[in-house]
C-alpha positions as CSV (number, residue, x, y, z in Angstrom):
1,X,78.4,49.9,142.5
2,X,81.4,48.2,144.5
3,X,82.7,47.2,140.7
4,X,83.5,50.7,139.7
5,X,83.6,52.4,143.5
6,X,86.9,49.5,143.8
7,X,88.1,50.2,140.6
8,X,88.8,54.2,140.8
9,X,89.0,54.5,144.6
10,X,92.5,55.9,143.7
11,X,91.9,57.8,141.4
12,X,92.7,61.9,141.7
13,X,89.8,64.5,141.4
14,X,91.9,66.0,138.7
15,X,93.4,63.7,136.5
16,X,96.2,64.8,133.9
17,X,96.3,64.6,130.5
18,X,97.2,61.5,129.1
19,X,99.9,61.7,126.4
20,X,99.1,61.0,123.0
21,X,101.0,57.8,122.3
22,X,98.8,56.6,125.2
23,X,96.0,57.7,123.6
24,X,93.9,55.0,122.4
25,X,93.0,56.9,119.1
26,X,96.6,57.5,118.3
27,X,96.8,53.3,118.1
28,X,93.9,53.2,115.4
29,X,91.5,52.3,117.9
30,X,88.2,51.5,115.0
31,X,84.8,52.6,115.7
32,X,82.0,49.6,115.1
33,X,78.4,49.3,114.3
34,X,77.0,47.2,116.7
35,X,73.1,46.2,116.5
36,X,71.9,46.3,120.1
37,X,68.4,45.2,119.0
38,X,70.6,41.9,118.2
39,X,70.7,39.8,121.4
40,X,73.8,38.1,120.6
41,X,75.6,41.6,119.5
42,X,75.0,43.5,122.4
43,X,75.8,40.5,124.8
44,X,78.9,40.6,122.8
45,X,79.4,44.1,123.0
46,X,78.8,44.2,127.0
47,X,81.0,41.0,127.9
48,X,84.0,43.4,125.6
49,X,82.8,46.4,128.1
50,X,83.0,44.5,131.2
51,X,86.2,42.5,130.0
52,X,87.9,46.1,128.9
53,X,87.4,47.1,132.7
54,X,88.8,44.1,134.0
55,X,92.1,44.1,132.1
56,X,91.9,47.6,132.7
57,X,91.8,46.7,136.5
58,X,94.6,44.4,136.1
59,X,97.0,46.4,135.0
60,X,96.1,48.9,137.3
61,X,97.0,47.0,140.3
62,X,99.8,45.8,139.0
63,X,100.9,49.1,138.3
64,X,100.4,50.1,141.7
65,X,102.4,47.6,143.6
66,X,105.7,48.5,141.1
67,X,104.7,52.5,141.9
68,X,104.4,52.0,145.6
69,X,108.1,50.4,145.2
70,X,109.5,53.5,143.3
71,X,108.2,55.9,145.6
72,X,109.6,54.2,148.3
73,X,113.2,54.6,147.1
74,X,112.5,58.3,146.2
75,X,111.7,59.1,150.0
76,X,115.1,57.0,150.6
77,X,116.6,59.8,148.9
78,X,115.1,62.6,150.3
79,X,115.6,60.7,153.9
80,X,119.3,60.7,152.6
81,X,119.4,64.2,151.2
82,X,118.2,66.0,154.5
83,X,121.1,64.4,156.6
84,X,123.2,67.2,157.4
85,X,125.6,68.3,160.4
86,X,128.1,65.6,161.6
87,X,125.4,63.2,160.8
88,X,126.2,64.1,157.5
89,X,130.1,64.0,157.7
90,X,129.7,60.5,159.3
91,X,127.9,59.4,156.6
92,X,130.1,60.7,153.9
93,X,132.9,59.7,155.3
94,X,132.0,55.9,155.6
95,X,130.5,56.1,152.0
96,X,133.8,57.4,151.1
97,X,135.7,54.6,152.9
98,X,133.5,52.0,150.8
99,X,133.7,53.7,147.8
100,X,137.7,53.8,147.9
101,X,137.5,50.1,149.2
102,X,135.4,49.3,145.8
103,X,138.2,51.0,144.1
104,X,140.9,49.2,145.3
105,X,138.9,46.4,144.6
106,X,138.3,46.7,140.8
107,X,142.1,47.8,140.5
108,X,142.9,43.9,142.6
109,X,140.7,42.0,139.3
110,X,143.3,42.2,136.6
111,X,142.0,40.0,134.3
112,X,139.2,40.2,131.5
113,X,136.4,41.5,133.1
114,X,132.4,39.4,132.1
115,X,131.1,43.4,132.8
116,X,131.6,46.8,133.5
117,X,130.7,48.3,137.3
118,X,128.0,50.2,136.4
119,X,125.6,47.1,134.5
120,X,127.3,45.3,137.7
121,X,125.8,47.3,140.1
122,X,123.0,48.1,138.5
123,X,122.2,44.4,138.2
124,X,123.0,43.6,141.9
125,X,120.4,46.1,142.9
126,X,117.8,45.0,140.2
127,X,118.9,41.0,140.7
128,X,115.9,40.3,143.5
129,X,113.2,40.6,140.3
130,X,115.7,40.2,137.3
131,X,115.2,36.7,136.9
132,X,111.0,37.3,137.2
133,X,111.3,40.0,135.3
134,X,113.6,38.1,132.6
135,X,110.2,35.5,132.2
136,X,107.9,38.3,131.8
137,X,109.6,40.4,129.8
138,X,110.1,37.2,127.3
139,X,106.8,36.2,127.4
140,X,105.7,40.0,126.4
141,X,108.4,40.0,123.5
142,X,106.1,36.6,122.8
143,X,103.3,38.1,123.2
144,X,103.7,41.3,121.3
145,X,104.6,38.8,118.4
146,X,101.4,37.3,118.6
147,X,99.1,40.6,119.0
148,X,101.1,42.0,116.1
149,X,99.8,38.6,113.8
150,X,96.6,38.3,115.5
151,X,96.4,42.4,114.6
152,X,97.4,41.2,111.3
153,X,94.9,38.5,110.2
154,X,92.2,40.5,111.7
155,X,93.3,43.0,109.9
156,X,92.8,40.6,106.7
157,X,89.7,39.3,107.9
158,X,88.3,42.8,107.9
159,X,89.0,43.7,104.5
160,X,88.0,40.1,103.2
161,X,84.5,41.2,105.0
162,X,84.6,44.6,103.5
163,X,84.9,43.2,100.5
164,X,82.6,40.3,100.6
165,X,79.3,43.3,101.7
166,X,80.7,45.3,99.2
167,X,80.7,42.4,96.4
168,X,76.9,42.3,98.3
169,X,75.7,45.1,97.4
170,X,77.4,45.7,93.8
171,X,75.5,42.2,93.0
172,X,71.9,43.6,94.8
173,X,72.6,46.7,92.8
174,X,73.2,45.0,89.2
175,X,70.3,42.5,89.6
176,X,68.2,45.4,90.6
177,X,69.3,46.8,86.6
178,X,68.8,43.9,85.6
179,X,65.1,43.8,86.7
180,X,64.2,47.0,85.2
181,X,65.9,46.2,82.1
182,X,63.8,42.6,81.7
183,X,60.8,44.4,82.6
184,X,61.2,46.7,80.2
185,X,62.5,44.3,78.0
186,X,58.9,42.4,78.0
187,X,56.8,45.6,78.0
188,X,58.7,46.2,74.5
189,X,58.2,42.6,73.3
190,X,54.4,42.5,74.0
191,X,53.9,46.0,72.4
192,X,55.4,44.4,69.3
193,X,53.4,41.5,69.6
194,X,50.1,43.4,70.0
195,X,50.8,45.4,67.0
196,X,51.3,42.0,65.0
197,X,48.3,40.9,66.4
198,X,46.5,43.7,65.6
199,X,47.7,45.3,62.8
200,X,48.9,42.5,60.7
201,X,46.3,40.0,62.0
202,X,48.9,37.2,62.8
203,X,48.5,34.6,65.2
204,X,50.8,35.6,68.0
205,X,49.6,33.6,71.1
206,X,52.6,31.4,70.9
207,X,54.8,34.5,71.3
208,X,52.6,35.8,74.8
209,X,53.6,32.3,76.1
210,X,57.2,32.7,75.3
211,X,57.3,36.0,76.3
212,X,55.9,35.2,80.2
213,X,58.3,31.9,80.1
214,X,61.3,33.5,79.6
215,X,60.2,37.0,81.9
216,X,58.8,34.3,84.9
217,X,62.4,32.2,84.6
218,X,64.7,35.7,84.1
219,X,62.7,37.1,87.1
220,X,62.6,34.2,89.3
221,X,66.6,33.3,88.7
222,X,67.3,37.3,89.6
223,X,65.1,37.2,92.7
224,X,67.0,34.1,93.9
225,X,70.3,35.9,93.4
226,X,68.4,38.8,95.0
227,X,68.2,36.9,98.2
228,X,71.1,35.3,98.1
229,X,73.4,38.7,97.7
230,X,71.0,40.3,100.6
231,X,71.5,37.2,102.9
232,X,75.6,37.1,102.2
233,X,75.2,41.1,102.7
234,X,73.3,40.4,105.8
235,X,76.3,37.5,107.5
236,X,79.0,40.1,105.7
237,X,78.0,43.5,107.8
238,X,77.4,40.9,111.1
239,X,81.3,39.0,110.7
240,X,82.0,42.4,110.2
241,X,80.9,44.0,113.7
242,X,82.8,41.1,115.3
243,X,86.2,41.5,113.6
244,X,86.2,45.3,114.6
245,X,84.9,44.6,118.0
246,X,88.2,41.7,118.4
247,X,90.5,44.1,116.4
248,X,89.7,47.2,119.2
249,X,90.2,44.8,122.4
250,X,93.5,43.5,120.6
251,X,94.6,47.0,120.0
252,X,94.5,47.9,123.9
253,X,96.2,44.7,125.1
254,X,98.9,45.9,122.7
255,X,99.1,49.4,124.2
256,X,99.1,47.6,127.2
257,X,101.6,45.2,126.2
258,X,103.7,48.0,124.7
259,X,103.9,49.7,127.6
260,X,105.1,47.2,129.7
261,X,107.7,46.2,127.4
262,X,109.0,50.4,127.9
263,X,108.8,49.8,131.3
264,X,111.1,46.8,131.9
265,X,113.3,48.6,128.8
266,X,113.8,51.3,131.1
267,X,114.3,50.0,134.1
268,X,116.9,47.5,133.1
269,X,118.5,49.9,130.4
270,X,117.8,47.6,127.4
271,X,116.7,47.3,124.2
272,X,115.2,43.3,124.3
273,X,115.1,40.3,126.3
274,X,118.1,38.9,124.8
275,X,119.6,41.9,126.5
276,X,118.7,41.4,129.8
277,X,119.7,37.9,129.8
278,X,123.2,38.1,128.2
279,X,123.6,40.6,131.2
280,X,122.0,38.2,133.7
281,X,124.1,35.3,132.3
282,X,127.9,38.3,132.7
283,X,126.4,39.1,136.3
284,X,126.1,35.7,137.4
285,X,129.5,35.0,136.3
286,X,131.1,38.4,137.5
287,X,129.4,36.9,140.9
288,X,131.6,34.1,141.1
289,X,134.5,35.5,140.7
290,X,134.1,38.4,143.3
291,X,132.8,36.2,145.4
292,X,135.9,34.7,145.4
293,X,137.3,37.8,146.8
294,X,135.4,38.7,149.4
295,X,138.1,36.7,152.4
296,X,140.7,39.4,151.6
297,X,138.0,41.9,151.0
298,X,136.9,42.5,154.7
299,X,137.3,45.6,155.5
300,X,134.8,46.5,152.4
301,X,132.7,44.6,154.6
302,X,133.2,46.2,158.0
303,X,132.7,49.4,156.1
304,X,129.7,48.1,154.8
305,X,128.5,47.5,157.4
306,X,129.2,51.1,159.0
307,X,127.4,52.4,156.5
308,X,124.5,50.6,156.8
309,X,124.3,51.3,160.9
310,X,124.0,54.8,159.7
311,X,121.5,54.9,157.3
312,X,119.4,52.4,159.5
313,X,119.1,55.0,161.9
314,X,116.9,57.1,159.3
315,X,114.6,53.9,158.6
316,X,115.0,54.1,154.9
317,X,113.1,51.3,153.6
318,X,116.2,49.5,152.0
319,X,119.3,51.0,153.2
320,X,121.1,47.8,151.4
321,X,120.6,49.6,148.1
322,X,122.7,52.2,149.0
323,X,125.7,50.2,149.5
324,X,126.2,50.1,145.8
325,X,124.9,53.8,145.2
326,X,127.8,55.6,147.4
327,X,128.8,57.6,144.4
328,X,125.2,59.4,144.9
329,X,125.6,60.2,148.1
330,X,128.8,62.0,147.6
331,X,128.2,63.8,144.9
332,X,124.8,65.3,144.2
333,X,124.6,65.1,140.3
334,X,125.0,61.7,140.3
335,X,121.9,61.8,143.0
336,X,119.7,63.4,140.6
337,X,120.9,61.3,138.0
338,X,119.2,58.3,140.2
339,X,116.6,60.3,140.8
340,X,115.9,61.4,137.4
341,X,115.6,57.5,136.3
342,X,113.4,56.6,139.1
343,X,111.3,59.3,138.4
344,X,111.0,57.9,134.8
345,X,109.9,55.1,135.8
346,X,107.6,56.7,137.5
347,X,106.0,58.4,135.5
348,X,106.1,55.3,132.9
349,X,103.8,53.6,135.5
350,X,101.7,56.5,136.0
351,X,101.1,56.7,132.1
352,X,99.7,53.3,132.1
353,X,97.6,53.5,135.2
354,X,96.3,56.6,133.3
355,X,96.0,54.7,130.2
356,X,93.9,52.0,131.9
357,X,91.8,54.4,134.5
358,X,90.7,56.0,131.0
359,X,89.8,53.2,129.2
360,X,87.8,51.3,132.1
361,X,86.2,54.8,132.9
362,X,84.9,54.8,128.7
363,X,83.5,51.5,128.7
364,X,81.7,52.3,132.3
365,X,80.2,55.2,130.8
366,X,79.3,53.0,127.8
367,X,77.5,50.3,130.1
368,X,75.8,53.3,131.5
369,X,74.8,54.8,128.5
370,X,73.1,51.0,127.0
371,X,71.1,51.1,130.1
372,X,70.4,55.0,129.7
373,X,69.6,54.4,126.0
374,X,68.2,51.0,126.1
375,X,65.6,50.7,129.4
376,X,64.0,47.5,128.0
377,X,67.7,45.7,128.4
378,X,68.7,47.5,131.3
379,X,67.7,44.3,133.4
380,X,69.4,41.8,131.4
381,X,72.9,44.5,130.9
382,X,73.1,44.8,135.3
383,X,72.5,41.2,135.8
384,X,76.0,40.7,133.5
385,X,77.4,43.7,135.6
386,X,76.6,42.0,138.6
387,X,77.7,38.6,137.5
388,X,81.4,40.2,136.2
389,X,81.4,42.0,140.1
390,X,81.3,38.4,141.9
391,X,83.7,37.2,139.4
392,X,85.6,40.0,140.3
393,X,85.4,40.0,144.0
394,X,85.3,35.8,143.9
């Protein structure tokens, strides 16, 4: 189907392993009991399936655009690293000129200082999303909040039903006892009765009515119960198959949401939101003030500039970023340093492509195996399939 065909077009003949904190077991993923003879269950179940893979498709493109970024700036590098010859000299020597001409720039600010040069530059190259990124990344730290409660009272909600069926069944199984024991109980009283009928010649007709009241009314009252503990059984096992079936889509987006929280972690070097914008609130204030310097500051500019002619000539794909990374270019440790982070990041992205490839791929094979399993449905299961594609493609 286009659906699927679209949705792992990308994908390698040979995928790797996924790790196991991306493993969806490792998060406690719960297996449910879904009656598929039940209409509403298996719509349920499918509209989960379908739902899994379009999340799943979400991410994935999202994914793809931040990976197609990072692998741009790794084949900056290796544009940069096979320079060589006078090229090369040129180019150090201008990215030496500007790096001495940042020097003697952070020697000219004498006064207290809103951050250090590295978060600085490492803000100034990250500043084009950092606001973006700052609203995302808050509205995950949001979010995570609310899976973690929602995880929570489901959670809650799945005991309570656990204990409600097995409250159920402990009733259906004490009013069962208690049927054998009536039954027996009025088996015992009518051989009593017949012997004083019998043996004793006494009038015990009064005591056969009594005896078939109170066995009718006992036996009646503990049939009603009966039902009553088999219907709540019944509603108990069905609330049941729905919390699990929430609680397992809940658990993905917060593997999902996890993940993307790592991500933007790594990428800006922090440990929270907060984080990122006490550092975007010192960067825009360090702005102002170097801005301020920039009319006696020049020749940092001409050598910019310079430096920029001569990486243009390679067509890296943002040559700009480079102005603030000279150190790298001179020195080849700190290179692999960069390298080494953007290779992290990475490989965070690739982890949750991974993640989501997999757990689209499971509930494709699960649609497939319904319609394998279940024929008679097979209809009605494509026609959501289809209507989810158009959705999709809409």
């Amino acid at each position: 189907m286009k659906f699927w065909n679209r949705l792992f077009r990308r994908r390698k003949k040979k995928k790797e392993e996924l790790p196991d904190e991306a493993d969806g077991a490792a998060y406690g993923l719960t297996e449910h009991e879904t009656d598929l003879e039940d209409e509403q269950q298996r719509t349920g179940y499918v509209e989960s399936l379908l739902t899994q893979i379009a999340d799943a498709q979400k991410q994935i493109s999202e994914c793809e655009a931040e990976y197609a970024m990072v692998d741009l700036y790794l084949k900056d590098m290796e544009l940069i690293d096979y320079i060589s010859g006078e090229d090369r000299e040129k180019l150090e020597d201008c990215a030496k000129a500007v790096h001495l001409l940042e020097e003697d720039k952070s020697r000219y600010e004498k006064k207290k200082r809103h951050m250090s040069d590295a978060d600085y530059a490492k803000m100034e190259r990250l500043s084009e999303d950092a606001h973006d990124s700052l609203t995302r990344l808050q509205e995950a730290e949001q979010y995570q909040e609310a899976i973690r409660n929602d995880l929570s009272r489901l959670e809650n909600e799945k005991q309570a039903c656990l204990f409600r069926r097995q409250e159920a069944k402990t009733a259906m199984e004490n009013l069962r006892g208690m049927a054998v024991i009536t039954t027996a109980a009025v088996f015992f009283c009518i051989v009593i009765l017949l012997i004083m009928q019998f043996a004793f010649e006494m009038q015990t007709q009064m005591g056969y009515i009594l005896t078939a009241a109170v066995c009718a009314i006992a036996l009646v009252a503990m049939y009603m119960k009966y039902m009553d503990a088999a219907q709540e059984d019944r509603l108990s096992s069905g609330s049941l198959n729905r919390v699990i079936l929430l609680q397992n889509r809940v658990k993905i987006r917060y593997v999902n949401n996890t993940n993307l929280l790592d991500y933007y972690y790594l990428k800006f070097g922090i440990s929270s939101g907060e984080e990122l914008k006490s550092l975007l609130e010192a960067y825009q204030a360090e702005q102002v003030e170097r801005k301020k310097l920039e009319q006696t500051m020049q020749e940092l500019s001409f050598g910019q500039e310079d430096l920029i002619r001569i990486l243009k000539k390679y067509r890296l794909h943002d040559p700009m970023i480079w102005l603030h990374q000279t150190g790298a270019i001179l020195d080849s440790k700190e290179m692999v340093e960069v390298r080494h982070a953007m290779i992290l990041r990475r490989q965070q992205l690739r982890k949750q492509m991974e993640f989501n490839t997999d757990n689209a791929e499971k509930a494709q094979e699960q649609i497939k195996k319904l319609v394998t399993e279940y024929p008679k449905y097979a209809a009605q299961i494509l026609k959501m399939v289809s209507a989810y594609e158009e959705k999709a493609e809409s």
